[in-house]
N, C-alpha and C positions, 0 to 999 in steps of 0.2 A: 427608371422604375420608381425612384423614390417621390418625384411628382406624380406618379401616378396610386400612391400608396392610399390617399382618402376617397380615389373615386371609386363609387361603384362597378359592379363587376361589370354590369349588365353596358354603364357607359363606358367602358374602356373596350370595349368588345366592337361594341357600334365605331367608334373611332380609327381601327386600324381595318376594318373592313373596308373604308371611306376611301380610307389612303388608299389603298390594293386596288378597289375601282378605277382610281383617276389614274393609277398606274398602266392597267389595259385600255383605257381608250386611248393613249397617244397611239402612231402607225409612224411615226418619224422622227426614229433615235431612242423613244422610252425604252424600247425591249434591248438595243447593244447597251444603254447604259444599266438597267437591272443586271446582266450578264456580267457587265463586269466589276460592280459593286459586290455582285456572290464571288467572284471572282479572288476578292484582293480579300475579303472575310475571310475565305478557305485559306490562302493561303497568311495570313495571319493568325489562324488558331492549329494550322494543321500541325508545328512542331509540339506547340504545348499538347494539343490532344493524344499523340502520339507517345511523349515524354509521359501521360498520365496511364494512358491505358499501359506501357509495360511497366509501371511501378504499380499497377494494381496489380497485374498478377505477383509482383514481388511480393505486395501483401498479401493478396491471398495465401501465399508460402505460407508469410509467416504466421496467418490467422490458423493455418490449419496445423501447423506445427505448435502453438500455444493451446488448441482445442487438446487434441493427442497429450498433451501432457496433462491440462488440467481434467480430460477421461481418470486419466492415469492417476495420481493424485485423489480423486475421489475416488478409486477403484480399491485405493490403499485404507481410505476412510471406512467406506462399507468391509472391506475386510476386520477393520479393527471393530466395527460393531459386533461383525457376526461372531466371532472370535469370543468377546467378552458376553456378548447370551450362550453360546453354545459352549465352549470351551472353558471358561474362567480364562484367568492372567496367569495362570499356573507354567505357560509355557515359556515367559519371559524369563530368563535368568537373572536369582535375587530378586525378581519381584516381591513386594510387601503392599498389602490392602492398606494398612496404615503409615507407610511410609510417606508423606506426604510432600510435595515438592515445595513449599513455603517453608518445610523445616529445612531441606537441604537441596539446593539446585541439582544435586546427585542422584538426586530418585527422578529419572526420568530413561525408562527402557526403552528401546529400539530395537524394530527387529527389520529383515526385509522381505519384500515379497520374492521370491525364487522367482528366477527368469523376467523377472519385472511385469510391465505391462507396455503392449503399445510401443515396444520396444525400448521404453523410455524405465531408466533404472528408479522404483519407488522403495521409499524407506518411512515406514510410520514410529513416531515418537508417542510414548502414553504416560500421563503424569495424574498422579490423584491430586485433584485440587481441593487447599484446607476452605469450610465453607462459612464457620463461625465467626462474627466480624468483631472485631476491635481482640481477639485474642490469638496470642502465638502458637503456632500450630505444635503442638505436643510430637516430643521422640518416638520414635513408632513402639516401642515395650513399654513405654506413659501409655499412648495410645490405647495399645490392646488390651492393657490393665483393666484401662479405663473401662470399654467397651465389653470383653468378655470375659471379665474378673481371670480369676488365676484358678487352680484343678481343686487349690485348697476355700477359696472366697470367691462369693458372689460378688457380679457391681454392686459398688453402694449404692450408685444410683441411675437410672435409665432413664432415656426421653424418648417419645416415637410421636409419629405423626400420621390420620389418615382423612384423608376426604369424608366426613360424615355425615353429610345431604348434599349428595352432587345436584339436586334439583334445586335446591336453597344455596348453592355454593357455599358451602361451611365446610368448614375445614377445624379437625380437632389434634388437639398439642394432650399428650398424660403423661404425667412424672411419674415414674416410682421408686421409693426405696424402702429399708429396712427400717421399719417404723420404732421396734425392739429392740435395736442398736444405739445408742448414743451416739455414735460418731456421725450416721449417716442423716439420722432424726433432728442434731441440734447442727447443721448446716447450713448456715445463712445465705439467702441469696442472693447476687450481686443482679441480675440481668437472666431474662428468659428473650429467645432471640427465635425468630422462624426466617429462613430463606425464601423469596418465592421466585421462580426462573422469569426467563424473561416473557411476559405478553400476560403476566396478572398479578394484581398491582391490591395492595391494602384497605380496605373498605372502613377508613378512620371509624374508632366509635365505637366500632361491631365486636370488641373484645370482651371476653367476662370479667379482663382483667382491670380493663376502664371501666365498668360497667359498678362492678362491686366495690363500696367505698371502705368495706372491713380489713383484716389485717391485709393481706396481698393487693389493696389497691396500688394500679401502678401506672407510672407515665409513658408514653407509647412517643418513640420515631422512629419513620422510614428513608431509609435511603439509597441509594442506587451501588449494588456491591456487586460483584464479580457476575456481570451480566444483568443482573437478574434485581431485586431491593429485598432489604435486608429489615424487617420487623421486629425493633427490639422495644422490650416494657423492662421498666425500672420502676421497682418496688418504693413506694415512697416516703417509708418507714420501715425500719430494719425488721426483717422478718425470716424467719427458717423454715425448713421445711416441714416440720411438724405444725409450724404457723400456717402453713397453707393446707396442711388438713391432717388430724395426727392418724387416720387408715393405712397411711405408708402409700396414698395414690390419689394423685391428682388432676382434673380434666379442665379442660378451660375449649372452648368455641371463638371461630371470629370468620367471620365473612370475607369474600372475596370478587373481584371483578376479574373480567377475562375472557378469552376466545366461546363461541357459544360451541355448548359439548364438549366442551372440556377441561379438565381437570389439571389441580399442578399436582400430577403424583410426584415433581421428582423436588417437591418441597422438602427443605430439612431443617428440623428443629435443633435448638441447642438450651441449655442451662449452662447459665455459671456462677458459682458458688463462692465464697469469701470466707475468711477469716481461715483458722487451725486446719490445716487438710483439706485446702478448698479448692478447687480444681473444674472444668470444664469436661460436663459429657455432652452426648449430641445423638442425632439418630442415624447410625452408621449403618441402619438398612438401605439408604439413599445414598450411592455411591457417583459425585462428579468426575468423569475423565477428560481433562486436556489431551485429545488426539491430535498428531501434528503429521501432514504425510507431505511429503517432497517427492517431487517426481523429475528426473534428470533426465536432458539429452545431450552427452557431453560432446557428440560433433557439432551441434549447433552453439556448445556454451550455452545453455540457456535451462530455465529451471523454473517448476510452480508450487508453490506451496498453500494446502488445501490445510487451516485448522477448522477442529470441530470440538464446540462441548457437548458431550454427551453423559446418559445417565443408566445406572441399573440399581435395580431394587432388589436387593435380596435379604430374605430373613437373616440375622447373622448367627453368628454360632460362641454360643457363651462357652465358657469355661470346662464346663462339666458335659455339653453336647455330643453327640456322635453324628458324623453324617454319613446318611446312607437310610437304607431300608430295614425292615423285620420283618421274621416270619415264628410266633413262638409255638413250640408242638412239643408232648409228653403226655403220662398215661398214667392211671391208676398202678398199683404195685399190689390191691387187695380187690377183693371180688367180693358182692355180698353173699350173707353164709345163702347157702341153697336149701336151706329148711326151715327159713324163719318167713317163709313168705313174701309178700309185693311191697312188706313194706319194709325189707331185707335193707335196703339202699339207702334207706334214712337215717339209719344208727350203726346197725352191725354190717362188722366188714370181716371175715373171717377167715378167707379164702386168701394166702399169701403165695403169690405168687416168683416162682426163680428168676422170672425177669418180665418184661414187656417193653411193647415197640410202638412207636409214630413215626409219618412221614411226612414231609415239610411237604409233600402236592396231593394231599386226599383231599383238599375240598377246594374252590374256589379264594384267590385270595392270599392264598399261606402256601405259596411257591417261592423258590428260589429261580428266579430268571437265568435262562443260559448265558451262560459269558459273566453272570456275574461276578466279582473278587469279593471271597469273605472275608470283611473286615476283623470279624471277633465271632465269637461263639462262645456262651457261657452256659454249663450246666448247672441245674438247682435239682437239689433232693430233699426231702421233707418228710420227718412222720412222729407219731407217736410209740411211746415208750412205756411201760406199764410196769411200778416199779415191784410190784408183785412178785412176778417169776424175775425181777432182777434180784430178791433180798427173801425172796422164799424159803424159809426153814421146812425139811418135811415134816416136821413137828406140828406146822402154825397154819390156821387158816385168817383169814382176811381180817373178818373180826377179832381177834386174838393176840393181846400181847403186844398190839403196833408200837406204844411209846419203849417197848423195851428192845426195840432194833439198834440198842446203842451201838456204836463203834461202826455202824452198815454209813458208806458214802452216797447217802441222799441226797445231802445238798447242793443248791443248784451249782457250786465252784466245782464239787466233785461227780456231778452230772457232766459240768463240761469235757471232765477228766475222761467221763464213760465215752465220748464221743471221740475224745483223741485218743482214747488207747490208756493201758496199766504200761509201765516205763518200767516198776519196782521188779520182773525176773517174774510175775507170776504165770507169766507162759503165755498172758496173755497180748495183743497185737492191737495195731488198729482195729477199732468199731466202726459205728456207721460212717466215719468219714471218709469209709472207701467204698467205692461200686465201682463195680463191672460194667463200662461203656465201651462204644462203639455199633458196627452192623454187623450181620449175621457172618461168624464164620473169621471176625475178626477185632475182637472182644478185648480190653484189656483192663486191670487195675486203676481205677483213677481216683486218687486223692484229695477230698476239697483245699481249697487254697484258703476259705475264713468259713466260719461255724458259729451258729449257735445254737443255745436252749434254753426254754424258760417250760419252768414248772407248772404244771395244771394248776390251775385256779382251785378247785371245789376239791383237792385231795389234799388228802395228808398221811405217811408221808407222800409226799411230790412225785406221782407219776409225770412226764415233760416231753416237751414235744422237743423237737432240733430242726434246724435248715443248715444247708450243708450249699458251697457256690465254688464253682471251676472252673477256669479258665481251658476251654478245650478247643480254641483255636488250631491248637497243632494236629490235632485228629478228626475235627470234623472238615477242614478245608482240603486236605487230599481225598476224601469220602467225596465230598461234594464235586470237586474235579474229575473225579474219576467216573462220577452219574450214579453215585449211590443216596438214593434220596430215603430210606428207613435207619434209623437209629432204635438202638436196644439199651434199656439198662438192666442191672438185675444187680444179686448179691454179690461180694467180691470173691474170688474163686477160692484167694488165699485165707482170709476169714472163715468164709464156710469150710472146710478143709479143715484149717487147726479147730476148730469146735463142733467137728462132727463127731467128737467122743463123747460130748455135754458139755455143760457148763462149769467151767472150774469154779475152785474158793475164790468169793473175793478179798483183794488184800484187805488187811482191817477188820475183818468179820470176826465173831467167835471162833472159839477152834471148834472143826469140825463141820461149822453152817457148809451148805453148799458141796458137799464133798461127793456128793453124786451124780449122776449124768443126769439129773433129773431136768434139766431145762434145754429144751428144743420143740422147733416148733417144724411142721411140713412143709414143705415145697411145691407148689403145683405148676403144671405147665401153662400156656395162655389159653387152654379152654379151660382152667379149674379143677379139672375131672383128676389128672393123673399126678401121681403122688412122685415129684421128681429128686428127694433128698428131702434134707433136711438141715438148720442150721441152727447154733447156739447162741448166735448174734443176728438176730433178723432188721431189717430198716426198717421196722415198723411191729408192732405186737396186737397181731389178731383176734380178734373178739372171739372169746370163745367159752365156756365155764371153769369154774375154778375149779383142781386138783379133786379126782373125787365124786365132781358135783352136775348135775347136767342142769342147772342154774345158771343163766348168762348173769355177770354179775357187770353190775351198773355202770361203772366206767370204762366199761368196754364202748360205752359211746361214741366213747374220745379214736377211737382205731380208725385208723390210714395209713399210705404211703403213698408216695407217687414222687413225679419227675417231671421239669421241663426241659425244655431246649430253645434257649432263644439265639437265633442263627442272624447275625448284623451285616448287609449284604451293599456293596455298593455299582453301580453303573454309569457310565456316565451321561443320566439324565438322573438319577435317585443321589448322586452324590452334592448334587446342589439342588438338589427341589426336595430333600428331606432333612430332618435331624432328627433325633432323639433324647429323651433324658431317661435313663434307668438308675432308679434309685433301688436298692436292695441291702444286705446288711457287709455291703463293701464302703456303705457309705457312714462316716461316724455319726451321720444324724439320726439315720432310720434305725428302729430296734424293734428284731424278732420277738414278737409277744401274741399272748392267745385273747380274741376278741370271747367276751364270756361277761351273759347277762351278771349283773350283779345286782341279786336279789328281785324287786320289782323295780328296780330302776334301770334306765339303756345305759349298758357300758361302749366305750366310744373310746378304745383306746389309745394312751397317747404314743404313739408310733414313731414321733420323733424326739422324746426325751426330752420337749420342755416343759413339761409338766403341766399344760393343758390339755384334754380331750381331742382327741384326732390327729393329725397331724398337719405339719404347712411342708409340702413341695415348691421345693425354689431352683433361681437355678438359669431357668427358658424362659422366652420369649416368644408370646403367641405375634404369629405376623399379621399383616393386614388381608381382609376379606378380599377375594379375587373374585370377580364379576360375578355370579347366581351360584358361587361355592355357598356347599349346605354345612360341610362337616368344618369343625373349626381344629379339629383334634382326636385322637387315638388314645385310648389307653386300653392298655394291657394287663391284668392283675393274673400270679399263682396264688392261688386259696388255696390250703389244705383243711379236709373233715367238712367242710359247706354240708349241711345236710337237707332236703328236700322235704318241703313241708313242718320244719321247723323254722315258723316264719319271725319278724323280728330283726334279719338282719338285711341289714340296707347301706348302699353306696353314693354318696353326694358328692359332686366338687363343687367350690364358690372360688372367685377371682377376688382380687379386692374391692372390684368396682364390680363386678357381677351378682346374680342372684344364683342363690342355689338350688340344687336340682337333684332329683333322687335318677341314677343313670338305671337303663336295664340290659342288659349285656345279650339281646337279638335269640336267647336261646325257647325255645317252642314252652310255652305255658311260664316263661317266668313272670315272675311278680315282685315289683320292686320290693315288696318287703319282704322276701325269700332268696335275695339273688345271689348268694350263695347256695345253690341249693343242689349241689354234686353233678352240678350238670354242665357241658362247655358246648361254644357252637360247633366245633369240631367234632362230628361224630366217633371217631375214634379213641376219644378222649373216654374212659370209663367211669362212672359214680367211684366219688371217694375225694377226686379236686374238682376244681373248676382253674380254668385258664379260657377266661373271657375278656372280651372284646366289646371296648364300650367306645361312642361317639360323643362327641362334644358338637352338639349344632352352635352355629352364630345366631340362630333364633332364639335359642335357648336362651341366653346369654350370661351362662353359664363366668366362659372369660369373654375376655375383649382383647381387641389389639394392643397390643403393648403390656400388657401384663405379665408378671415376671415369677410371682407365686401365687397358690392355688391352697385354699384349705380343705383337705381330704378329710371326709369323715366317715366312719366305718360303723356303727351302731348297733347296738342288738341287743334284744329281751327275751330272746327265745332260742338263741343257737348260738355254739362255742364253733371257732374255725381262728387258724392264723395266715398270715400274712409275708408270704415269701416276696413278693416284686412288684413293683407298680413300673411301667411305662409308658412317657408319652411321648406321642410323636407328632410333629406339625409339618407342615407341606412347608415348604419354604419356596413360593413358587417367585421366578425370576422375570421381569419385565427390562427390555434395554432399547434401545435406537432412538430415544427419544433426543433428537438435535439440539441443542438449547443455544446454538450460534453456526456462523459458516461464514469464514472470512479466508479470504482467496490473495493470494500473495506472491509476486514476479518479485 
């Protein structure tokens, strides 16, 4: 054959035809000697052919016995996928998301499949692998320091990363930290580093960070790291992070190559920082797993080992987060009077009612799912106080005498005082820090866990409003198990009780102030109409005329009560596709205060005690946009006193890289600049709060991915209301299977 290797096909064909011919025309001896030239052939090939065909079927065995394992094997692979999107790692015992196997060869879990597969015994091995290159991979309590601060401190600082023109392959890197902090503002930075998996590769050039020659210019190489090339820029003058923008957030763009339609979601960004406290974060929403599966057949001896890297993206969960779902639901405590007309509902609230009820399934939306586990349940109560019938002489009317209330405990220390109760033997008990909760027919005493009040703006002295917050975990979760879906609050059985004789002396007073039963107020049922008691400590002081006088007197405005119920519920498909943040005054940042025009300028109150206008919510982490998702966000607010048609006030959130945006909370006729206006989308909800429900579009662009806080601003020129609870809630949706290797190993 090998002389025949240059000729054409067409003449090697014509050639042994040739032969073959002049082989049939001989008739004397050609045909015994072709016979026995086949003859000595056969038997010259027939022991090898023989010797081949049954060592193929031996292989065959073996081929079909290495298939069956490597099924098997991959069968353990896809099990560890479906596991890590549906289930989390929660099942492995001592598993830790930050534990990483570069810090210790000991973080690497193993579990196995029951009954194997294919009869062949598999066991899969799954290790986080560290992604940051040229740095040691951090102790796993470094780690989650690092990533979701601690219950008491934010991260200093966050990185995240998203695809942000899949049509332009751009891909965006944003830092943020606490710009108003020193420590985290003057940290220097050593190296800003992106992962890209394996099959797309760095588009030299295409960075903002090459691009801009000002302080953050920096030098850029690629290299080939744990599959995949590793993107790191080095700043080329020492520069901090205030140097690279002092807003506390920063974006940078860079181009990429790669498979057409598709994206590297399972990209991960890092920083790392130098000098005092300098330290490495990264974007821990991009989680690498080294899966390792073996699959055994020990009669054969024999064995295949299937690795895979694989990836899942999940929002993570900072410090201060909840994961899980909400549903929040509560009611007025006041009704407006019934004889002041339509526009009752706007000011006067007169009608005090012994209790009232919501239920977590009146409307679309605000159900608790069957099978759920309630995580938490917190109660909030809120109202106004009028300190009038609290320091009422029957000698004195309104105008009369006020700076001479000496020795009376009006201020706000000893308003706190009114809200926990007289200690001093005057007989008298806790105040409104108690209500009566639970469902019909099984009612008890509940105690706030933290409290507070602040004093009316436009009075003096200080009528004050209070917020009251409970942990009632332990009685609405047997309610909810048991399929009772209405909660009740109302006044506390044992207050109303000891002060349904009146109102005693207060300690401190004159001798004599007070000495008559002269303060109480009605009780009505939940239609208003019928008169069901009375008490000398109400959760709220109803608009009604002074002693005397059928004159409403003016700050009776200020008159509310009401109650929510925020019910924190998990599944498991809500316990990793949700979080939350509620801020309330369990938090030492947020503080109970009344939003109240000042003068003809917008008061904007500062809510969180730094002493600028509005407040900053910190804390979360907005995650990355999931394919034609509208809503980027939830939030939550209890308003107390909102009144309707006293326009002026208005609700904005802004990101640090966002614009802002006045939100409107979905309910029929609002108008941003009234959106407190006693109204909520829960029909059951009655004039007097608002407990509404606002969206954050990504259109909007309000926040953006990776944004960590939000400056809330609450404004108004025309209406006093306060501010019990803000929360938000972000999808935290989960993407896994994506292979990023597959190496097969006898």
């Amino acid at each position: 054959m090998a002389c025949m290797a240059n000729v054409p096909i067409s003449e090697s064909h014509e050639r042994s035809e040739t032969v073959m011919k002049k082989l049939a025309k001989g008739e004397k001896g050609y045909a015994l000697i072709a016979a026995l030239v086949v003859l000595v052939v056969l038997g010259l090939i027939a022991g090898p052919l023989l010797s081949y065909m049954v060592g193929g079927l031996k292989a065959g065995h073996v081929a079909e016995v290495g298939a069956t394992q490597l099924y098997a094997a991959d069968a353990g692979i896809q099990d560890a996928l479906w596991r890590i999107k549906n289930l989390g790692l929660d099942f492995l015992e001592g598993y830790d998301e930050y534990a990483y196997f570069e810090y210790d060869p000991a973080y690497a879990w193993e579990y196995p499949i029951p009954d194997g597969v294919n009869g062949k015994t598999v066991s899969i091995t799954i290790q986080n692998v560290w992604i940051p290159m040229n740095v040691d991979a951090p102790a796993p309590d470094t780690a989650r320091a690092t990533i979701q601060g601690t219950s008491e401190n934010d991260p200093q600082l966050t990185i995240t990363g998203t695809v942000s023109d899949p049509g332009a392959s751009k891909y965006e890197v944003k830092i943020s930290w606490d710009n108003t902090c020193a420590g985290p503002k003057n940290l220097q930075v050593s190296t800003i580093g992106v992962w890209l998996p394996s099959g797309f590769e760095y588009v030299m050039g295409s960075s903002d960070l090459e691009k801009d020659s000002g302080d953050y210019y920096s030098t850029v190489s690629v290299k080939a790291h744990k599959g995949g090339y590793a993107v790191v820029w080095t700043p080329v003058s020492p520069v901090t992070l205030n140097g690279f923008s002092s807003s506390g957030s920063f974006t940078f763009e860079f181009e990429y190559d790669g498979p057409p339609d598709q994206v590297p979601g399972a990209a991960v960004p890092w920083i790392v920082t130098a000098g005092d406290g300098g330290f490495c974060a990264w974007d821990a929403d991009v989680k690498i797993y080294d899966i390792v599966s073996t699959a055994s057949d020990a009669d054969a001896g024999s064995q295949t080992i299937v690795e895979s890297y694989s990836t899942k993206t999940d929002a993570r969960q900072l410090g201060s987060a909840i994961a899980g779902d909400y549903v929040a639901i509560g009611n007025s405590l006041m009704l407006p009077d019934p004889d002041n007309g339509s526009s009752s509902e706007n000011d006067w609230r007169s009608v005090l009612l012994k209790e009232s009820s919501a239920s977590v399934d009146t409307y679309a939306g605000n159900t608790v799912p069957a099978g759920a586990t309630i995580t938490a349940a917190y109660l909030y109560w809120s109202g106004w106080m009028d300190h009038y019938y609290w320091y009422y002489d029957g000698g004195w009317k309104w105008s009369d005498n006020q700076d001479n209330l000496t020795g009376l405990r009006y201020d706000k220390d000893n308003l706190k005082q009114m809200v926990e109760g007289w200690t001093d033997g005057s007989g008298m008990g806790a105040e409104v820090n108690t209500v009566s909760f639970g469902s019909a027919g099984n009612m008890a005493d509940t105690v706030a866990d933290k409290w507070a009040v602040w004093p009316k703006t436009n009075d003096s002295p200080a009528c004050w409003y209070y917020c009251c917050v409970s942990d009632v975990t332990g009685i609405v979760r047997p309610l909810i198990q048991s399929g009772v879906t209405t909660f009740t609050l109302g006044h506390a059985t044992t207050v109303v009780d000891q002060l349904r004789a009146g109102f005693p002396r207060l300690p401190g007073a004159p001798s004599g102030d007070h000495a008559s039963p002269g303060y109480s107020f009605n009780l009505y049922d939940a239609s208003g109409q019928t008169v069901v008691g009375y008490t000398g400590y109400p959760l709220g002081t109803p608009a009604h005329g002074l002693p005397g006088s059928s004159v409403y007197e003016g700050r009776y405005h200020a008159a509310y009560a009401g109650w929510s119920l925020v019910i924190i519920y998990s599944t498991p498909s809500t316990d990793i596709k949700n979080q939350l943040y509620v801020y309330d005054i369990t938090d030492p940042n947020f503080v109970f205060k009344e939003s109240y025009p000042q003068g003809a300028s917008v008061s904007n109150p500062d809510f969180d005690g730094d002493g600028t206008d509005g407040g900053r919510i910190s804390g979360f982490l907005v995650p990355q946009q999931v394919g034609g998702e509208v809503n980027a966000a939830k939030i939550t607010c209890f308003v107390g006193e909102g009144d309707k048609g006293k326009t002026g006030d208005s609700f904005s959130v802004t990101g640090p890289s966002g614009t802002g945006a006045y939100l409107l909370d979905g309910t029929q006729g609002c108008d941003w600049n009234d959106v407190w206006n006693s109204r909520s989308v829960d029909p059951q909800v009655r004039p007097g709060i608002d407990i509404d429900y606002f969206y954050v579009t990504w259109a909007s662009n309000m926040l953006r991915t990776g944004d960590t806080w939000a400056q809330v601003d609450i404004p108004t020129n025309g209406d006093g209301f306060t501010l019990c609870y803000v929360i938000l809630s972000f999808r935290s949706s989960i993407t896994t299977g994506d292979i990023l290797g597959y190496l097969i190993r006898r």
